[in-house]
C-alpha positions as CSV (number, residue, x, y, z in Angstrom):
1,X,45.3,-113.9,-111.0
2,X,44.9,-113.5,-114.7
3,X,41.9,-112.5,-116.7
4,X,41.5,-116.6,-117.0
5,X,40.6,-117.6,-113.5
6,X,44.2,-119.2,-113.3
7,X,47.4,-118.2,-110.8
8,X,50.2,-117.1,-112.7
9,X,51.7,-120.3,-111.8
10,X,49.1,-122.5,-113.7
11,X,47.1,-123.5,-110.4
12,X,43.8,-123.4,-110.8
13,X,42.1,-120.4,-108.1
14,X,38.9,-120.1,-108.9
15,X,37.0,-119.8,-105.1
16,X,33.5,-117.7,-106.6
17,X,32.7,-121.4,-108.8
18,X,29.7,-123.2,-107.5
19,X,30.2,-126.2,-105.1
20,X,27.6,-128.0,-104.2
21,X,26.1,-127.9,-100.4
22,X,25.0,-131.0,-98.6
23,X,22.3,-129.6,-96.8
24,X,21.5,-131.5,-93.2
25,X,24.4,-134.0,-94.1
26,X,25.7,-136.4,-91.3
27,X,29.4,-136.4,-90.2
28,X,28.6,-140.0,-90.9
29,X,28.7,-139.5,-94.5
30,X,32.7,-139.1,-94.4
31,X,34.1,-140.5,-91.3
32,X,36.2,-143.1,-91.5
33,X,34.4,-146.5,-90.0
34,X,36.5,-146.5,-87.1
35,X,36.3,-143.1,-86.4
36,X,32.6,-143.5,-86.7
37,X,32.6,-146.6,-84.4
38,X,33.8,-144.7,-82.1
39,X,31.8,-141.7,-82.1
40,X,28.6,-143.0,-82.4
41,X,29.2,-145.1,-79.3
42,X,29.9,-142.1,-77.5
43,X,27.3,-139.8,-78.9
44,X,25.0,-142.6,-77.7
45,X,26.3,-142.4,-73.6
46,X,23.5,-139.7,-72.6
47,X,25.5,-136.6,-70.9
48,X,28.8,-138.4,-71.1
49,X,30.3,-135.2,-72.5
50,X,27.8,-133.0,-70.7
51,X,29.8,-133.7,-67.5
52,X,32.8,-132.8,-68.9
53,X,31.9,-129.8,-70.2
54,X,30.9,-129.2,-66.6
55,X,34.3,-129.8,-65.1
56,X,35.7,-127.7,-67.9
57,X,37.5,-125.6,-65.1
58,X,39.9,-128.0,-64.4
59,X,41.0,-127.6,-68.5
60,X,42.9,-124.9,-69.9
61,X,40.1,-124.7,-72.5
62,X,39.6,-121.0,-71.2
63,X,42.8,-119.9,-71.0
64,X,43.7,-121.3,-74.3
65,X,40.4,-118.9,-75.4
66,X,42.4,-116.1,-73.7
67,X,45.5,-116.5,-75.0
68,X,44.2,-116.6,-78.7
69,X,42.0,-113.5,-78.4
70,X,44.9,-111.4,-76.8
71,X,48.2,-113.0,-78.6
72,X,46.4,-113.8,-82.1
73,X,44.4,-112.6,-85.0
74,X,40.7,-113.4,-85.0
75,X,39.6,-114.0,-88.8
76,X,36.9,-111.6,-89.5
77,X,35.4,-109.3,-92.2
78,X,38.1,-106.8,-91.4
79,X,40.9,-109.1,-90.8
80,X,42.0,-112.4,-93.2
81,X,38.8,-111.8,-94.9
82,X,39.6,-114.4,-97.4
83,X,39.8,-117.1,-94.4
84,X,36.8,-115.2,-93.3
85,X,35.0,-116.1,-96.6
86,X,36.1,-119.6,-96.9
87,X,35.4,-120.6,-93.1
88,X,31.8,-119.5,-94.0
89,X,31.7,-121.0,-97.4
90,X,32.8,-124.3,-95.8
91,X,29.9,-123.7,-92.9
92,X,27.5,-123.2,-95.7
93,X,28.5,-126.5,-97.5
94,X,28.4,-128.5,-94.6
95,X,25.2,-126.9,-93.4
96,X,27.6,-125.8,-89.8
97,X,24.5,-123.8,-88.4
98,X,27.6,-121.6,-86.1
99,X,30.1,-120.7,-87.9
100,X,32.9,-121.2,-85.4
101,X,35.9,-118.4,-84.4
102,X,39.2,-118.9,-86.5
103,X,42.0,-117.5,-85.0
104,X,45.7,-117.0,-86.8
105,X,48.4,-117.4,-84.8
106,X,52.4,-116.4,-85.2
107,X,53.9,-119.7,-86.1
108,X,56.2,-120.9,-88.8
109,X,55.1,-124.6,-89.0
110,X,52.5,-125.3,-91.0
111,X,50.1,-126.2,-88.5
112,X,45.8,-126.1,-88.1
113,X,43.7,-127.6,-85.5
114,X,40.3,-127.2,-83.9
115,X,40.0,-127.7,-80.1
116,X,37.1,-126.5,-77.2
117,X,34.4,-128.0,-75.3
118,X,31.7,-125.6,-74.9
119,X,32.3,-124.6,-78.8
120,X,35.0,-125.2,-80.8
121,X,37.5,-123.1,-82.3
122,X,39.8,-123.1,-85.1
123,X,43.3,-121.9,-85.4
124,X,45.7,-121.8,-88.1
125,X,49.5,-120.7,-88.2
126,X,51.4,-118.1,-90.4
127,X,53.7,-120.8,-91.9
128,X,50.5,-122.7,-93.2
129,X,48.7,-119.4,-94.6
130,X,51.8,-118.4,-95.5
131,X,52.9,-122.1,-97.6
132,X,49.1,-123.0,-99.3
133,X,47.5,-121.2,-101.9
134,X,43.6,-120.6,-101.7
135,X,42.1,-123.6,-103.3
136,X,44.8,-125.7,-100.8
137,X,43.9,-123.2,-97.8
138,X,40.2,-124.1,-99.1
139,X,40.7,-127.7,-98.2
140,X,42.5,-127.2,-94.9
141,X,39.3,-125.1,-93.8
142,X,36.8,-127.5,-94.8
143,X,39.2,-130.2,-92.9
144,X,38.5,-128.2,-89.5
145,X,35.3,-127.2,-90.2
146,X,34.9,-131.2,-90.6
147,X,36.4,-131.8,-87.4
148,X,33.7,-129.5,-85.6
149,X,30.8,-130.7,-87.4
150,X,31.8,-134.5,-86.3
151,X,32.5,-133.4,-82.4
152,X,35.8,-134.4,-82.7
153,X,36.8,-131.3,-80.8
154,X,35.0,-132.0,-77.9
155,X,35.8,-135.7,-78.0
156,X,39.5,-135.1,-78.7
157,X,39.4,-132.9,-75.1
158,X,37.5,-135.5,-73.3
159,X,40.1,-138.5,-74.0
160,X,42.5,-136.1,-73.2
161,X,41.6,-134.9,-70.1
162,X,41.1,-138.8,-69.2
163,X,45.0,-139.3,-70.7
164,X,46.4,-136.8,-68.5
165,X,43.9,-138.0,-65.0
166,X,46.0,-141.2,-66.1
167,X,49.5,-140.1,-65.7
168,X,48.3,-138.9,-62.1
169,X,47.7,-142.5,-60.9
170,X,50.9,-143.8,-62.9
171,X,52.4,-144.8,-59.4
172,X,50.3,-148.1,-59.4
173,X,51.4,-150.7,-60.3
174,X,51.3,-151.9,-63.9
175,X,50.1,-148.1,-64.8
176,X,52.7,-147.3,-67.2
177,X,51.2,-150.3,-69.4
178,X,47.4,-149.1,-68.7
179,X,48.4,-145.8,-69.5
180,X,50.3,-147.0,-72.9
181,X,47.4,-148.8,-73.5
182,X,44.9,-145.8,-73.5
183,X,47.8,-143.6,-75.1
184,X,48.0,-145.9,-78.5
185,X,44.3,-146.4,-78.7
186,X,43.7,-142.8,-78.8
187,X,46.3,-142.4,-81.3
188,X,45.0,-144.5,-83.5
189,X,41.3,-142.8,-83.2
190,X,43.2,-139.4,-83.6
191,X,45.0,-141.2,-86.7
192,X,41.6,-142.3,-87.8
193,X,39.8,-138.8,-87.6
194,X,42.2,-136.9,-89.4
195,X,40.9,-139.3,-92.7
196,X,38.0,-138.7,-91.7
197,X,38.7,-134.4,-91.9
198,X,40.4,-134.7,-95.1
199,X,37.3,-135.8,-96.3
200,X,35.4,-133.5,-95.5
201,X,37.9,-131.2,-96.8
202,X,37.3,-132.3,-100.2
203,X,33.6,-132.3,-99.8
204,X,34.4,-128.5,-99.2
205,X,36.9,-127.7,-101.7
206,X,35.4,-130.1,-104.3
207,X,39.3,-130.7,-105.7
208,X,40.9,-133.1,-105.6
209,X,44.4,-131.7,-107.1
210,X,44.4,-128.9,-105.1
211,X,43.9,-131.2,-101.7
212,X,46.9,-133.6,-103.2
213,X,49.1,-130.1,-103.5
214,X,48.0,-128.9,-100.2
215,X,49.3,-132.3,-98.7
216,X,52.6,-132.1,-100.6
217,X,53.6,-128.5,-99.6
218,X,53.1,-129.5,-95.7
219,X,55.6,-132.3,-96.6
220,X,58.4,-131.0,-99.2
221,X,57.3,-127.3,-98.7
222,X,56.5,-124.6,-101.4
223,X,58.2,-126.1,-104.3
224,X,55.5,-128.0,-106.5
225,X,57.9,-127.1,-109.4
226,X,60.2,-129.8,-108.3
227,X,57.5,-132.2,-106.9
228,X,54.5,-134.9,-108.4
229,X,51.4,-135.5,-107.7
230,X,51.7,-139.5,-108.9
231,X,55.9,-139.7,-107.8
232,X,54.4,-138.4,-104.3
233,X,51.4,-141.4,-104.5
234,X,53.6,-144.1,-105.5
235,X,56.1,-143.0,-102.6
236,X,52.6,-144.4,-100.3
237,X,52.6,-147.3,-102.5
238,X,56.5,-147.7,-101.7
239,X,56.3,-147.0,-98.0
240,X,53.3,-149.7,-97.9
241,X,55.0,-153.0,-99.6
242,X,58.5,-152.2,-99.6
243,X,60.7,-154.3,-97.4
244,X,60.2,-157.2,-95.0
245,X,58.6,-157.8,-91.9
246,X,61.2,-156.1,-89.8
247,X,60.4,-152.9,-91.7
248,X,57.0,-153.5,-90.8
249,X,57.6,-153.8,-87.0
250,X,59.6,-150.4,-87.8
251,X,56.3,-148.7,-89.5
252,X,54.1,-149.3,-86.1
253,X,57.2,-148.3,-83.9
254,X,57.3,-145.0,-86.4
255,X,53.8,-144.3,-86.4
256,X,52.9,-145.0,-82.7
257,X,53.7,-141.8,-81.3
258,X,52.2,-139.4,-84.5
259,X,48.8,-138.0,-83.8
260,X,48.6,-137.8,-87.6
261,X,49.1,-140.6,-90.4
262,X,51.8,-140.3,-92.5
263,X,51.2,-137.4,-95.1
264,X,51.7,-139.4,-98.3
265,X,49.5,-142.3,-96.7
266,X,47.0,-139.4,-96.2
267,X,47.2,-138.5,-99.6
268,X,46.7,-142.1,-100.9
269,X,43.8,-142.7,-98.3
270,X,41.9,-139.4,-99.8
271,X,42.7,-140.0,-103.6
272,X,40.8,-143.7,-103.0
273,X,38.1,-142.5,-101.2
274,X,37.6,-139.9,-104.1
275,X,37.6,-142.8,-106.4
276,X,35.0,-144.8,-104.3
277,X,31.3,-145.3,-104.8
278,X,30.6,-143.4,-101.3
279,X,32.0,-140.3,-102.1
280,X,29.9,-140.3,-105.5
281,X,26.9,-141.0,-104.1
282,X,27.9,-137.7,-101.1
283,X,27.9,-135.7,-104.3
284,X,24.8,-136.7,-106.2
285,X,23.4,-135.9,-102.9
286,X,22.9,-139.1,-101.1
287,X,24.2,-139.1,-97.8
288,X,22.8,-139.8,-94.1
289,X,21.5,-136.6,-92.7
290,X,21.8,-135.4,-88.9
291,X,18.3,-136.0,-88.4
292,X,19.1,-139.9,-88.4
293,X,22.0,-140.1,-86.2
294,X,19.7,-140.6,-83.1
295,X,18.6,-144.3,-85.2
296,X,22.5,-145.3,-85.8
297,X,23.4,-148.7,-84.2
298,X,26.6,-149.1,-82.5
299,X,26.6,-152.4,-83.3
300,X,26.7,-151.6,-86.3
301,X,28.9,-148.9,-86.6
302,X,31.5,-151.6,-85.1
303,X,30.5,-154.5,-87.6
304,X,31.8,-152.2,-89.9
305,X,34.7,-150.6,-88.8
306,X,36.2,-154.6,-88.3
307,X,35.4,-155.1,-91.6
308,X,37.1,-152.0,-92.8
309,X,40.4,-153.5,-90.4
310,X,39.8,-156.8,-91.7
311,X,39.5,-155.4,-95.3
312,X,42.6,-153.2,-94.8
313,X,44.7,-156.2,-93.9
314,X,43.4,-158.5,-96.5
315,X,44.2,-156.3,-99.2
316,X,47.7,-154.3,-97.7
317,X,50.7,-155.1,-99.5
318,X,52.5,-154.7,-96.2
319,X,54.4,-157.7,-95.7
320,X,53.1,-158.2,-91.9
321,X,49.2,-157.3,-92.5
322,X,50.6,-160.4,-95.7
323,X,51.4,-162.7,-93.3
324,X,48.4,-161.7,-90.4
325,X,46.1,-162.4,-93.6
326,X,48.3,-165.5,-94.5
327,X,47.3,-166.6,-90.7
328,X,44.1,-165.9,-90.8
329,X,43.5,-168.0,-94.0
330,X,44.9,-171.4,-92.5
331,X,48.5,-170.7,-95.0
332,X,50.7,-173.4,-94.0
333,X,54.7,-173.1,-93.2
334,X,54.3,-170.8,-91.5
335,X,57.3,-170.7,-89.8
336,X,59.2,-170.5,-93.0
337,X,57.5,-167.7,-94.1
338,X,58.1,-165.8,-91.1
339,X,62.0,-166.6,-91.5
340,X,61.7,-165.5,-94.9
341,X,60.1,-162.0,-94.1
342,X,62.4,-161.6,-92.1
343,X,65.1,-161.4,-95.3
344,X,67.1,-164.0,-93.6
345,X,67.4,-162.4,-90.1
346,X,66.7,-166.3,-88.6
347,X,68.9,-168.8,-89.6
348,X,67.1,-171.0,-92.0
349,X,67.5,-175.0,-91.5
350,X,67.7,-177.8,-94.2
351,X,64.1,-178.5,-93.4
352,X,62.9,-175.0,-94.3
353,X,64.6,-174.9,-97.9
354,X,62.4,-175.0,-100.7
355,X,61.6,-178.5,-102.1
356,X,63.5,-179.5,-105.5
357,X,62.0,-181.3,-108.3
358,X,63.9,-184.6,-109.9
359,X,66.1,-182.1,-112.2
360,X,67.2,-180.3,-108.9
361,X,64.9,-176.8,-110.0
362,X,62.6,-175.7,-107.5
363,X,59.1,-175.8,-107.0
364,X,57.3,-172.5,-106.7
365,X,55.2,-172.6,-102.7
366,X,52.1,-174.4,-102.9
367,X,51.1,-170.8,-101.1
368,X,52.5,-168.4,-103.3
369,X,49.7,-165.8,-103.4
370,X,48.1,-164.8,-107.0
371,X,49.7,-161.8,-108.8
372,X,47.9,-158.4,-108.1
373,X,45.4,-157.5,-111.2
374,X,46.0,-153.9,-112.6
């Protein structure tokens, strides 16, 4: 590092500046609403994860432990103590009372996660220490730490203990569907969650560029000299509106099996929530605290997770969330515009082409939606 606080490479690595700390803060404060939906219903089921915890033998939870302690490196003062010091930074932010093991393990994809029922634990591989500098590895913490403050470790364990105790009883009939069902839905909450952690990663490292590189590298690799930060965001913007509604049917059929959104959506998703009113008001230090959580409402934590879903598809430039908004408004023709989304891919009768005016030009659609506003 030079004698500026800058890299040699003109990123910015300056981990002894002051960040502000959220003391008591809620997970609430930067889940996503349907991620939050979700886990304040379950937080509310007295001992529902108090059982599990008690039929932890039948999960590989402790062997898992095990195999980390005797095949990996645990971050300490002695060992990684740069992880050491930004795992306990990012507990001191977040007010994390305990400060949970980190574990690095031999891998070459860039991979972190945070799993365990009793307590979590958080591992990270070689090729992701290896790929991010510190202010990127900074965000990546505060991602997991996030993920354990929330309970999304335990959580994540439950549903997938129930997953697999599905697949056991896939001999009955119609339990491939019931199991398909369960499998998406939990998906989606996983999809959902991993928002919510990159928020908390920027609560953590409090930059937002360095979070945007961090999210780059894990999808071109180290070579931010040939990549941009607004190229990368408008490739989100791209993936969104671009094509018709086949592409669209090909987005879900894409996305379905991922655990993990799309890394340039992710990227879009932060740098709007960094933009937002709510992430302001986290910083000027009003937030839920953890002492509330008991009073939160499922209902509604729901009421607002739909309208975040119904909000998402009224503004999404996808041309299926278009046409379900389209729908939902009362937009007549609706069979030509189907037809049309689909570029042509139905045959389009006479009655379906666009009605001429006396001169034989035609008529814009009485249901042409207005321009977007900059």
């Amino acid at each position: 590092m030079s004698e500026d606080g800058h890299e040699q490479n003109g990123h910015e690595n300056v981990p002894s500046r002051q960040r502000r700390r959220f003391p008591g803060i809620s997970s609430r404060a930067y889940e996503h609403p349907a991620d939050r939906s979700a886990l304040v219903a379950l937080r509310k089921l007295t001992g529902f994860d108090t059982v599990f915890k008690a039929l932890s033998g039948l999960l590989p939870e402790r062997s898992l432990r095990l195999l980390f302690l005797s095949d990996s490196v645990r971050v300490s003062d002695q060992q990684f103590s740069h992880l050491n010091d930004m795992l306990r930074d990012a507990c001191y932010i977040l007010d994390l009372e305990k400060v949970p093991p980190m574990y690095v393990t031999q891998d070459p994809q860039p991979n972190a996660m945070c799993i365990g029922l009793d307590e979590p634990i958080i591992v990270v591989t070689t090729g992701l220490v290896e790929l991010l500098d510190e202010e990127e590895m900074r965000a990546v913490v505060g991602h997991e730490v996030g993920h354990a403050l929330s309970g999304h470790s335990v959580y994540r364990t439950i549903l997938l203990f129930l997953t697999s105790l599905a697949l056991k009883v896939a001999w009955i009939p119609l339990g491939n569907l019931a199991i398909l069902a369960i499998v998406t839905a939990l998906r989606e909450w996983f999809r959902k969650s991993e928002l919510s952690a990159d928020r908390a990663g920027l609560l953590v490292g409090q930059d937002l560029r360095a979070s945007m590189r961090g999210l780059m590298k894990i999808a071109g690799g180290n070579h931010l000299h040939e990549m941009n930060v607004d190229a990368f965001l408008k490739q989100a913007e791209e993936f969104e509106s671009g094509g018709d509604l086949r592409d669209s049917v090909l987005k879900i059929l894409n996305v379905l099996p991922r655990s993990h959104p799309f890394t340039t959506v992710r990227a879009a998703e932060l740098k709007k929530w960094a933009e937002s009113r709510d992430y302001q008001r986290i910083m000027d230090g009003h937030y839920p605290r953890r002492s509330e959580d008991k009073d939160t409402s499922v209902t509604d934590s729901f009421r607002e997770s739909a309208a975040s879903y119904a909000s998402n598809v009224k503004s999404s430039k996808d041309p299926l969330m278009k046409l379900v908004s389209d729908i939902a408004g009362g937009a007549g023709d609706l069979g030509g515009r189907v037809r049309r989304g689909f570029g042509g891919f139905a045959t389009t009768s006479p009655q379906d082409e666009p009605t001429g005016s006396a001169n034989g030009t035609e008529q814009p659609p009485t249901d042409t939606p207005p321009r977007d506003e900059d």
